[in-house]
N, CA, C and O atoms as a GROMACS GRO file, in nm:
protein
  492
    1UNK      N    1   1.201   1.644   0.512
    1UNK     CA    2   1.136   1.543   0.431
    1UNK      C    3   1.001   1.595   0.384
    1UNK      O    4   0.908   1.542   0.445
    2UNK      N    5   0.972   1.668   0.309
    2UNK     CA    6   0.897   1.795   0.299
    2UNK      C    7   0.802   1.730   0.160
    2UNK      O    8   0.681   1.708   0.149
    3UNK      N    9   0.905   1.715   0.075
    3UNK     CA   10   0.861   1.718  -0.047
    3UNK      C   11   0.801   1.581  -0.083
    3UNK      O   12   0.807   1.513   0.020
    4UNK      N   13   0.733   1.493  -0.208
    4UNK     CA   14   0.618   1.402  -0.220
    4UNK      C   15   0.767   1.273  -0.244
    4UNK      O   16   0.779   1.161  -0.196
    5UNK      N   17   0.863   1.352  -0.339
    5UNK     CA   18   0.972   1.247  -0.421
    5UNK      C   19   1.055   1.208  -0.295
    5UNK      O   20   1.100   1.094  -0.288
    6UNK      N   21   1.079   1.302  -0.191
    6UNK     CA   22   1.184   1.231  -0.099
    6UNK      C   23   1.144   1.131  -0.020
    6UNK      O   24   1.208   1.033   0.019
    7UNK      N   25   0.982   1.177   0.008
    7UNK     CA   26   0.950   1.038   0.155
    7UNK      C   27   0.917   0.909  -0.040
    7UNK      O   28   0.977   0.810  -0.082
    8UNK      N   29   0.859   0.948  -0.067
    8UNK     CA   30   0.899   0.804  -0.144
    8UNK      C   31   1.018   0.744  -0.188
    8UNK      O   32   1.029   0.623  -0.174
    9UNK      N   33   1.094   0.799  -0.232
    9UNK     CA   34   1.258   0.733  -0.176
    9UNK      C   35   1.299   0.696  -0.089
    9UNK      O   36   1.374   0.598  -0.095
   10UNK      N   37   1.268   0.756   0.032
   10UNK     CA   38   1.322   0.677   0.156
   10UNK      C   39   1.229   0.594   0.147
   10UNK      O   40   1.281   0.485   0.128
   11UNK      N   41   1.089   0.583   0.151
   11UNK     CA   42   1.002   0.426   0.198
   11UNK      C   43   1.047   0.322   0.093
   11UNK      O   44   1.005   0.208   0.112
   12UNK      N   45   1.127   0.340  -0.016
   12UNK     CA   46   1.199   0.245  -0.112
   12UNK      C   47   1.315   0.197  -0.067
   12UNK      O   48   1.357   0.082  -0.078
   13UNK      N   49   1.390   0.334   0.008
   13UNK     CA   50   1.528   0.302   0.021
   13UNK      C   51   1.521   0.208   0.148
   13UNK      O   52   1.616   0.130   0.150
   14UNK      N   53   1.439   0.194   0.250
   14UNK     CA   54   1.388   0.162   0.348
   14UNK      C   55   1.370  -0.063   0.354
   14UNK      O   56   1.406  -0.160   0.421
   15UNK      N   57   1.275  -0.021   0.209
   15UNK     CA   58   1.231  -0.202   0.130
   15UNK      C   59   1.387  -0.226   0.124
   15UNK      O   60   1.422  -0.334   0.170
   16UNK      N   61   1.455  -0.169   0.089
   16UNK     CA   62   1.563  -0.208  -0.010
   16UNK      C   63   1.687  -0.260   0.088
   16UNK      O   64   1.748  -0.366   0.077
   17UNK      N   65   1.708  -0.141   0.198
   17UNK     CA   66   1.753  -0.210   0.301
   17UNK      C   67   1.660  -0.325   0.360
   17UNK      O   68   1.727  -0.428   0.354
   18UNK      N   69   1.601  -0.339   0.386
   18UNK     CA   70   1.523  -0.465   0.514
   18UNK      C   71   1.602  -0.538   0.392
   18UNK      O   72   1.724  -0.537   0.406
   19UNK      N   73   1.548  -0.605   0.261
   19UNK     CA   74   1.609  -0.686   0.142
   19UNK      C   75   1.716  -0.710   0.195
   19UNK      O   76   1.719  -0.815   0.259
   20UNK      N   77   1.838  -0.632   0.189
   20UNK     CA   78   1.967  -0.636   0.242
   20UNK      C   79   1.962  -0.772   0.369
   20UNK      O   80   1.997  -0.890   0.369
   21UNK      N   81   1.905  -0.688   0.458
   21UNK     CA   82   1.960  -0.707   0.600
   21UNK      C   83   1.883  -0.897   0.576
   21UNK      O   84   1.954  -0.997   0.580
   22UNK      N   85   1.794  -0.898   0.561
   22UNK     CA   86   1.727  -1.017   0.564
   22UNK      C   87   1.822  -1.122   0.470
   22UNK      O   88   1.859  -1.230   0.517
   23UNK      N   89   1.852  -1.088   0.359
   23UNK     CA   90   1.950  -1.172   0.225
   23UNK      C   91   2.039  -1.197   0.324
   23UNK      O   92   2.059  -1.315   0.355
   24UNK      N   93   2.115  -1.083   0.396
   24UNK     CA   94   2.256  -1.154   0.427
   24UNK      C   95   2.234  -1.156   0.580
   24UNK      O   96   2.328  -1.122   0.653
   25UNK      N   97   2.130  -1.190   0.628
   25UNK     CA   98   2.188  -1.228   0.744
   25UNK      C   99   2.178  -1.154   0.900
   25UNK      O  100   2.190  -1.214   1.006
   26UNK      N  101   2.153  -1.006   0.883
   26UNK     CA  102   2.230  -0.926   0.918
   26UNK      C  103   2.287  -0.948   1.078
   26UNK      O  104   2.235  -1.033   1.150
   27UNK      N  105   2.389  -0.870   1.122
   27UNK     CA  106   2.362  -0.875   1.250
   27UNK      C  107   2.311  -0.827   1.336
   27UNK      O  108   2.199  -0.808   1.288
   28UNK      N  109   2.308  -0.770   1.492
   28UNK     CA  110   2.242  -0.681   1.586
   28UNK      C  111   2.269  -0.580   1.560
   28UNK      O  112   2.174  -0.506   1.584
   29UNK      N  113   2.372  -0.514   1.512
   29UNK     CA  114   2.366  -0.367   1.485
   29UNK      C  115   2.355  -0.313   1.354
   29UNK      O  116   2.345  -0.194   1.325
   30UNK      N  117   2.356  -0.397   1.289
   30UNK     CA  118   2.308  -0.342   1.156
   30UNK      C  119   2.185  -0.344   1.135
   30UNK      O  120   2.135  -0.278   1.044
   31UNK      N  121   2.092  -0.447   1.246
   31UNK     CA  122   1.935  -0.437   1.261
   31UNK      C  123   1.913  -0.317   1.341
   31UNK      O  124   1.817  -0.243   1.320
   32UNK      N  125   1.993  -0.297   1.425
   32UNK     CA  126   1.970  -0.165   1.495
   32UNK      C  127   1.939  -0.019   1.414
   32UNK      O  128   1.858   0.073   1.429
   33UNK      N  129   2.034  -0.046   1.332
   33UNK     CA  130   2.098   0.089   1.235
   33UNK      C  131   1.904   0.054   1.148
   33UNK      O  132   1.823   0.138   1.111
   34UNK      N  133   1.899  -0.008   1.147
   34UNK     CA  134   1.797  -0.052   1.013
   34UNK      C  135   1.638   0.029   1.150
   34UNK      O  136   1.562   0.125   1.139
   35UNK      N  137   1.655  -0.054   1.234
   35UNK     CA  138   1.518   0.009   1.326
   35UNK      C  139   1.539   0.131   1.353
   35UNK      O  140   1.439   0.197   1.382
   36UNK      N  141   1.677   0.202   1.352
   36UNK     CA  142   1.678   0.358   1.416
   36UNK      C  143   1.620   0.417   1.275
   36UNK      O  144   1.548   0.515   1.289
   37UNK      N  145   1.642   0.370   1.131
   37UNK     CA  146   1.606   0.494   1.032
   37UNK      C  147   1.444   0.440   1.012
   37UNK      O  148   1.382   0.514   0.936
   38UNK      N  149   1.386   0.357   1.052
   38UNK     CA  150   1.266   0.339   1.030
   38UNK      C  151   1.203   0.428   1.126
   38UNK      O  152   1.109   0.500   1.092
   39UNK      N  153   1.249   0.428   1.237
   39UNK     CA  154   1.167   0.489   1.339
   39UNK      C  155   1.170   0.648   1.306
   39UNK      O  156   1.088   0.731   1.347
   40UNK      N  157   1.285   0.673   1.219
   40UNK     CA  158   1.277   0.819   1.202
   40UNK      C  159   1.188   0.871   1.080
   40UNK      O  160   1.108   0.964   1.066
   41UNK      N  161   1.240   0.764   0.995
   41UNK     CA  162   1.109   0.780   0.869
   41UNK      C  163   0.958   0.775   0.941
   41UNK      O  164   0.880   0.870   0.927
   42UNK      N  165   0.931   0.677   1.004
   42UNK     CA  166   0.743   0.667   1.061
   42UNK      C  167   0.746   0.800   1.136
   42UNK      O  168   0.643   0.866   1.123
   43UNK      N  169   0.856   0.859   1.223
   43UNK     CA  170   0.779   0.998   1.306
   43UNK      C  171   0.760   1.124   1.223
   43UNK      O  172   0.682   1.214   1.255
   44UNK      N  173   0.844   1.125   1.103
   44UNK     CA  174   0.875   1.225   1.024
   44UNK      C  175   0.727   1.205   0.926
   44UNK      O  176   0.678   1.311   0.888
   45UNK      N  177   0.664   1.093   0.889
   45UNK     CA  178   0.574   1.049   0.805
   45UNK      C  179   0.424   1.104   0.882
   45UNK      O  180   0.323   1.151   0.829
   46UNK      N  181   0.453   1.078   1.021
   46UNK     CA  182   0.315   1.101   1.118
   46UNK      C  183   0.296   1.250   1.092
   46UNK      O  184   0.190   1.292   1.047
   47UNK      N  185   0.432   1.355   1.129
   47UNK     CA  186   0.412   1.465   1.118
   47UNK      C  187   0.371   1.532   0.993
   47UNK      O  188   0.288   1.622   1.000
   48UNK      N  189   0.436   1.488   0.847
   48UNK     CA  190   0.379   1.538   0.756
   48UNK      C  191   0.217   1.479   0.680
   48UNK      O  192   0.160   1.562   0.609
   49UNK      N  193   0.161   1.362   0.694
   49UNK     CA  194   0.087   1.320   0.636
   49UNK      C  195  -0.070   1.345   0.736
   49UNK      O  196  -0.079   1.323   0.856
   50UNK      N  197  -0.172   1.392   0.653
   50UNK     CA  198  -0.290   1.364   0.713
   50UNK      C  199  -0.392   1.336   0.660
   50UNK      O  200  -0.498   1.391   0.689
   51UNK      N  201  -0.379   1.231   0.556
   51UNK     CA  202  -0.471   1.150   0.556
   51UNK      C  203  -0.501   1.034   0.670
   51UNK      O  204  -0.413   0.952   0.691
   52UNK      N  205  -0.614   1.028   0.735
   52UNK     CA  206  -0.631   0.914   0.862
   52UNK      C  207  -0.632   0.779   0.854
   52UNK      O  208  -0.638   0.719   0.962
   53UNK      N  209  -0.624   0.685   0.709
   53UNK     CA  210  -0.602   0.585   0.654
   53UNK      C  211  -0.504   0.577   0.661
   53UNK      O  212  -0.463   0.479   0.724
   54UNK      N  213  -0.396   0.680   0.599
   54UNK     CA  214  -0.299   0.623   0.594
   54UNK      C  215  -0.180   0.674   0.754
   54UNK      O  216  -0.074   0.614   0.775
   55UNK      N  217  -0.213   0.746   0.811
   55UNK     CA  218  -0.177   0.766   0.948
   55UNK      C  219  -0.197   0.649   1.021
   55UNK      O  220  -0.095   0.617   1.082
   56UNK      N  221  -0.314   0.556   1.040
   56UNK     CA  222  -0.359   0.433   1.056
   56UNK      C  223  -0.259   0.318   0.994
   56UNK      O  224  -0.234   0.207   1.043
   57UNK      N  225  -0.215   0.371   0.884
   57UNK     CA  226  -0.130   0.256   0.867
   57UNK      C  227   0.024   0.257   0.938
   57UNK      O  228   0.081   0.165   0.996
   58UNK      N  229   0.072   0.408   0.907
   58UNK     CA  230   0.212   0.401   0.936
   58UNK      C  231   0.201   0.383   1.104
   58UNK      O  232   0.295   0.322   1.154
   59UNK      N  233   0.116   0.421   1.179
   59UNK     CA  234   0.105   0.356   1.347
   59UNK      C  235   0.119   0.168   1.377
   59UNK      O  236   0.156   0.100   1.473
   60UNK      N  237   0.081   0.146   1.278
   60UNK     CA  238   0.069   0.018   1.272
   60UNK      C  239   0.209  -0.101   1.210
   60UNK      O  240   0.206  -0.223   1.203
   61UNK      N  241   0.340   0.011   1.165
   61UNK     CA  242   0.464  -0.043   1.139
   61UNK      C  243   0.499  -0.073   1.262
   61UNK      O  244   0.452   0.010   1.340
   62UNK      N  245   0.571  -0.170   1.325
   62UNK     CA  246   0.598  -0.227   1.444
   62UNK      C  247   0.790  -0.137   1.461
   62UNK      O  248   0.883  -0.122   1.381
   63UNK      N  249   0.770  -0.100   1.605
   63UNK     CA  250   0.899  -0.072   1.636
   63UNK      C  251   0.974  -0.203   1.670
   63UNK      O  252   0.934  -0.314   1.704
   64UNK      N  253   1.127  -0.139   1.646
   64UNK     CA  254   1.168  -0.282   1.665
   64UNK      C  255   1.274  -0.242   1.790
   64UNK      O  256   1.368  -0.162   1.785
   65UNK      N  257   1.236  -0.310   1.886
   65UNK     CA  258   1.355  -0.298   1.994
   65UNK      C  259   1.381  -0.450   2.022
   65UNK      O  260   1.304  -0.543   2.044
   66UNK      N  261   1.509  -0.442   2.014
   66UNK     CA  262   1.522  -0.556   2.006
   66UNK      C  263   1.536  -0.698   2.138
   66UNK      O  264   1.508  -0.816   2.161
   67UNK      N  265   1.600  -0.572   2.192
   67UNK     CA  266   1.586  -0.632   2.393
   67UNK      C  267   1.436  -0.660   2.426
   67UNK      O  268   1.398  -0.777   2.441
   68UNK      N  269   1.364  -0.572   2.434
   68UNK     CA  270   1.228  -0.596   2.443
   68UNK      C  271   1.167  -0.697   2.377
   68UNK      O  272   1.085  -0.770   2.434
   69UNK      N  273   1.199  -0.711   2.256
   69UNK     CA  274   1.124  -0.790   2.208
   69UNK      C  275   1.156  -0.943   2.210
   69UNK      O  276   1.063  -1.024   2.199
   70UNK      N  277   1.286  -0.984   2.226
   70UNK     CA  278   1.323  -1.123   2.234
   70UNK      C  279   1.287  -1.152   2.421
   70UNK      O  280   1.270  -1.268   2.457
   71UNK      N  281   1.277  -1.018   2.543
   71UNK     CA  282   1.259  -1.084   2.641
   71UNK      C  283   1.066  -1.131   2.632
   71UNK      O  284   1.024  -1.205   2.720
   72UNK      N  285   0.972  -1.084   2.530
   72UNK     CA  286   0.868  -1.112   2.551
   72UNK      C  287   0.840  -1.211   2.489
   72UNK      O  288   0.733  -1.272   2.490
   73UNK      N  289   0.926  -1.230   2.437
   73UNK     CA  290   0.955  -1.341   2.314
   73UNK      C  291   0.981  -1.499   2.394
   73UNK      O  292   0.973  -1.606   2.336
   74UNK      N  293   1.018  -1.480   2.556
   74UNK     CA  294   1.096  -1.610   2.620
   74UNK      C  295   1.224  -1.608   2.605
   74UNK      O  296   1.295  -1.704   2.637
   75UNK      N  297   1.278  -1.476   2.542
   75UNK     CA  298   1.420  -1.450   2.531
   75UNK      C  299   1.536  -1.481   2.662
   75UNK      O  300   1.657  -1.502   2.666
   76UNK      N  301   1.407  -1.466   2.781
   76UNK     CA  302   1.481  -1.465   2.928
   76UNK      C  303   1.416  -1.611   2.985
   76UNK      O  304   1.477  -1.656   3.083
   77UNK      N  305   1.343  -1.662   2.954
   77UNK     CA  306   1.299  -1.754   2.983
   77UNK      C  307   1.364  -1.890   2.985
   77UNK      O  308   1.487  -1.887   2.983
   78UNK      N  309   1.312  -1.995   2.989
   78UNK     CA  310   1.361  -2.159   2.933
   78UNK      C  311   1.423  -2.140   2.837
   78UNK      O  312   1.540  -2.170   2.860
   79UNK      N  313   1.408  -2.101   2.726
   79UNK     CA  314   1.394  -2.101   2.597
   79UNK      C  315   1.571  -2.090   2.592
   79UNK      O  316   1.663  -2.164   2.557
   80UNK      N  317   1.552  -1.929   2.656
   80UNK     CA  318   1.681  -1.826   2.725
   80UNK      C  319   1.810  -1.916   2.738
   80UNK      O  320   1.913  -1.936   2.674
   81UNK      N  321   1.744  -1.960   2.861
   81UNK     CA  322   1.858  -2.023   2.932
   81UNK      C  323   1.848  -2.164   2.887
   81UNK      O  324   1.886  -2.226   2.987
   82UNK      N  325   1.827  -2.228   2.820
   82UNK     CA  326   1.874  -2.353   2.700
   82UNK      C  327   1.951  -2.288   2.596
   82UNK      O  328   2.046  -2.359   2.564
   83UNK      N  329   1.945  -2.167   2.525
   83UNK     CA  330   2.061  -2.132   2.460
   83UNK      C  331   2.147  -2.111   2.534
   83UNK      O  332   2.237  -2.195   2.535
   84UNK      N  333   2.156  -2.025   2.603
   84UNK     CA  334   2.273  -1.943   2.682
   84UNK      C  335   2.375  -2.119   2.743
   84UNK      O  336   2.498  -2.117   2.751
   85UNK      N  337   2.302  -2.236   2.773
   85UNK     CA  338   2.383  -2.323   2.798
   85UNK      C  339   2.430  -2.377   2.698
   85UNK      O  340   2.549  -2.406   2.703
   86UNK      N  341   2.368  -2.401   2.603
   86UNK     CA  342   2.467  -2.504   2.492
   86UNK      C  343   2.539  -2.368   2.407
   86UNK      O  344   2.596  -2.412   2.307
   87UNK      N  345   2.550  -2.248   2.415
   87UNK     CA  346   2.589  -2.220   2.256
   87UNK      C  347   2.658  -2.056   2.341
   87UNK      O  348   2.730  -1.964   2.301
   88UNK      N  349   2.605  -2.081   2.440
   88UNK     CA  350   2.694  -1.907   2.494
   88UNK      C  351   2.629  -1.813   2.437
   88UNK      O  352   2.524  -1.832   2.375
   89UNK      N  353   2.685  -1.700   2.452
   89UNK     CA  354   2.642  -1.562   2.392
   89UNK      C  355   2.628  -1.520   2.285
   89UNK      O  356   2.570  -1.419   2.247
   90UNK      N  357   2.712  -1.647   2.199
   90UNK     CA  358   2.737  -1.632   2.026
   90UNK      C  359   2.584  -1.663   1.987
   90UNK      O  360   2.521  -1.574   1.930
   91UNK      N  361   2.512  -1.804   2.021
   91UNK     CA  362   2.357  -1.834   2.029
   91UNK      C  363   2.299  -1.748   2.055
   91UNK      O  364   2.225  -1.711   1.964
   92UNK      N  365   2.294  -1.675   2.165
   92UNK     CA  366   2.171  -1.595   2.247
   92UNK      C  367   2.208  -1.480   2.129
   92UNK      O  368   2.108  -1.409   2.114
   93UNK      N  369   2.296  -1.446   2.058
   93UNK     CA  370   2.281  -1.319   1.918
   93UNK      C  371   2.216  -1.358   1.845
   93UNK      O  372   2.107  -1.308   1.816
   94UNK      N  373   2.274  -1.476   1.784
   94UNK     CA  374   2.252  -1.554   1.654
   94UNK      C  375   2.085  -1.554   1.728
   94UNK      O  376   2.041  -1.443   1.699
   95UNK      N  377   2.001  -1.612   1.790
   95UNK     CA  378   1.917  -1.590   1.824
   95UNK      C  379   1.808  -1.464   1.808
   95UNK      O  380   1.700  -1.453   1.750
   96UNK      N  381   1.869  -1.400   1.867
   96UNK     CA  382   1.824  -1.249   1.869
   96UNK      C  383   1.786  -1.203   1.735
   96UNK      O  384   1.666  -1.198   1.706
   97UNK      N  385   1.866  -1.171   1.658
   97UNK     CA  386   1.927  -1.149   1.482
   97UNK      C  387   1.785  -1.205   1.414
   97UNK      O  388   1.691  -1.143   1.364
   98UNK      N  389   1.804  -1.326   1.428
   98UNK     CA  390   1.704  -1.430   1.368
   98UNK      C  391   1.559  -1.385   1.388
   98UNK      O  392   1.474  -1.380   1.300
   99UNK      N  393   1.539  -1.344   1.558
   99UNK     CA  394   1.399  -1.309   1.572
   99UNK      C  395   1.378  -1.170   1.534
   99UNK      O  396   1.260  -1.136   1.522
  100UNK      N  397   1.442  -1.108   1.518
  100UNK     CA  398   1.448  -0.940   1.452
  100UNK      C  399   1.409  -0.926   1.319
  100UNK      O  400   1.335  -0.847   1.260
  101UNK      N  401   1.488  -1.039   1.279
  101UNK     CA  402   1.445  -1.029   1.085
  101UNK      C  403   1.311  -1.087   1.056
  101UNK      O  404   1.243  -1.054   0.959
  102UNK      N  405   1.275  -1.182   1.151
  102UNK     CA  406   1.120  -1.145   1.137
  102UNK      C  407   1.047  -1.017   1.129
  102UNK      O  408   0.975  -0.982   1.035
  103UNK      N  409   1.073  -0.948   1.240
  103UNK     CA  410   1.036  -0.831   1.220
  103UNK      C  411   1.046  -0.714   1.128
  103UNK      O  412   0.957  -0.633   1.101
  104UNK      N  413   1.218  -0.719   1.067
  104UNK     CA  414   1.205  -0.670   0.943
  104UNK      C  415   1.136  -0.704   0.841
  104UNK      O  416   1.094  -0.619   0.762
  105UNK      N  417   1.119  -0.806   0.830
  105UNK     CA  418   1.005  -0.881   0.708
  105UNK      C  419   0.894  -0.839   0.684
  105UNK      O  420   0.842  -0.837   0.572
  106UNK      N  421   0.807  -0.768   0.864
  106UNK     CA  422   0.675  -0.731   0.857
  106UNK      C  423   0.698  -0.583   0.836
  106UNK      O  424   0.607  -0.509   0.800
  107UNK      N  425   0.855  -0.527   0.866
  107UNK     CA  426   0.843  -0.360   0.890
  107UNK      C  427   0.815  -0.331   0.705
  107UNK      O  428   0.739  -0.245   0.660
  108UNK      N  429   0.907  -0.438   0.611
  108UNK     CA  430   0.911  -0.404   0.466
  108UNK      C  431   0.769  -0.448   0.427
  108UNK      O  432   0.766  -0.398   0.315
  109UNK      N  433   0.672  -0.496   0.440
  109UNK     CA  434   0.586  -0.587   0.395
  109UNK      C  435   0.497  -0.408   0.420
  109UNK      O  436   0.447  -0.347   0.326
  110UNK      N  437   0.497  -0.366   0.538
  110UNK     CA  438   0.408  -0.219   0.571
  110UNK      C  439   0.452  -0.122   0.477
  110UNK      O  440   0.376  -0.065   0.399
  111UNK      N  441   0.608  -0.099   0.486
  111UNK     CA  442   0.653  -0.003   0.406
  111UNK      C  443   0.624  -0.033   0.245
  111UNK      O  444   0.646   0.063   0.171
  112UNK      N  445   0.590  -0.122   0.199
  112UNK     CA  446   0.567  -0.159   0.043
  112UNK      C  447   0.453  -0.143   0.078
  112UNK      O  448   0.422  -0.088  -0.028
  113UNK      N  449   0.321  -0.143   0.158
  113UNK     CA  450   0.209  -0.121   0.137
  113UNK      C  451   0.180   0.005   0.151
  113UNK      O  452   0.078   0.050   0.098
  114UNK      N  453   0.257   0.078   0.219
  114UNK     CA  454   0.299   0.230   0.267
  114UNK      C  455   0.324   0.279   0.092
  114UNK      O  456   0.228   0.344   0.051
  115UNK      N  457   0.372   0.269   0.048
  115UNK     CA  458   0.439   0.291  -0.073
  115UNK      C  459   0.336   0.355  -0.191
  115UNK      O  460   0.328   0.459  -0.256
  116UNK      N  461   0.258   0.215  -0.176
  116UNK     CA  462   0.169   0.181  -0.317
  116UNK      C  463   0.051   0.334  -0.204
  116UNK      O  464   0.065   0.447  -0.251
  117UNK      N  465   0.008   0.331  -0.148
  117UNK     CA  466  -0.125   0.431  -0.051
  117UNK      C  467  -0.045   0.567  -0.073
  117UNK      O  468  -0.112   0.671  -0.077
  118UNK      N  469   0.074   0.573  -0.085
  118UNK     CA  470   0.125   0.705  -0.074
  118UNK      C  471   0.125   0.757  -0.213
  118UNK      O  472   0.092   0.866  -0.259
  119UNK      N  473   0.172   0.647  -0.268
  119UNK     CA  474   0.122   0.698  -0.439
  119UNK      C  475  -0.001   0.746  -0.493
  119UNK      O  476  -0.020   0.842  -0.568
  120UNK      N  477  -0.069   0.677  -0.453
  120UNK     CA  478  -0.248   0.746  -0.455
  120UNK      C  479  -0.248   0.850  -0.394
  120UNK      O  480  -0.282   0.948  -0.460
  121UNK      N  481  -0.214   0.872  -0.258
  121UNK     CA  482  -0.256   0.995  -0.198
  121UNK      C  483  -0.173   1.130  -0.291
  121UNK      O  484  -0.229   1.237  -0.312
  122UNK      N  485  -0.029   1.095  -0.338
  122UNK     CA  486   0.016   1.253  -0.420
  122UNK      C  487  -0.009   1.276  -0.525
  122UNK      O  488   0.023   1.371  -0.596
  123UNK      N  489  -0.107   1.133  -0.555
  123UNK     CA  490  -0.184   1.177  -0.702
  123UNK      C  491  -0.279   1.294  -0.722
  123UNK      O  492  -0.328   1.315  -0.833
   0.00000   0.00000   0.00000
């Protein structure tokens, strides 16, 4: 990912998926699939870029795990176990899913601000 045109395609192709996943819905593994290429775009981005603004920014895209984040969330908590009773395991996803695409929302909201800073910088 070397060159100025490819990482700006992927940080597009990147908006374009979250768009996706958020429009329809997505499920746990297609959020998965969506957090594994982000995480590879931000390490690949750390290594080539050094401007400290914008290094500052791409640290600041949130990883998304998704276990982790719904148990800090009260995922295991009350919250937890009031889904897990009325709605089973189908809830505790549908759940999960739901609190993830939040997170995609903020990963695209970085990557479009990522976007517009990266354009300046290969100017």
């Amino acid at each position: 990912m070397g060159n100025q045109a490819n990482i700006l395609r992927q940080i597009k192709d990147i908006q374009v998926q979250a768009d996706r996943l958020i429009r329809n819905n997505a499920d746990l593994t297609e959020i998965e699939h969506f957090s594994d290429y982000s995480t590879e775009i931000r390490n690949c981005l750390l290594k080539n870029i050094t401007d400290k603004t914008i290094l500052d920014h791409i640290e600041s895209i949130p990883d998304l795990k998704i276990d982790e984040y719904v148990e800090s969330d009260g995922g295991n908590g009350i919250l937890g176990s009031i889904i897990n009773f009325f709605g089973g395991a189908y809830a505790s996803e549908k759940w999960k899913s739901e609190s993830s695409l939040s997170i995609v929302r903020d990963i695209k909201a970085k990557y479009a601000s990522l976007e517009f800073l990266l354009r300046n910088y290969f100017d």
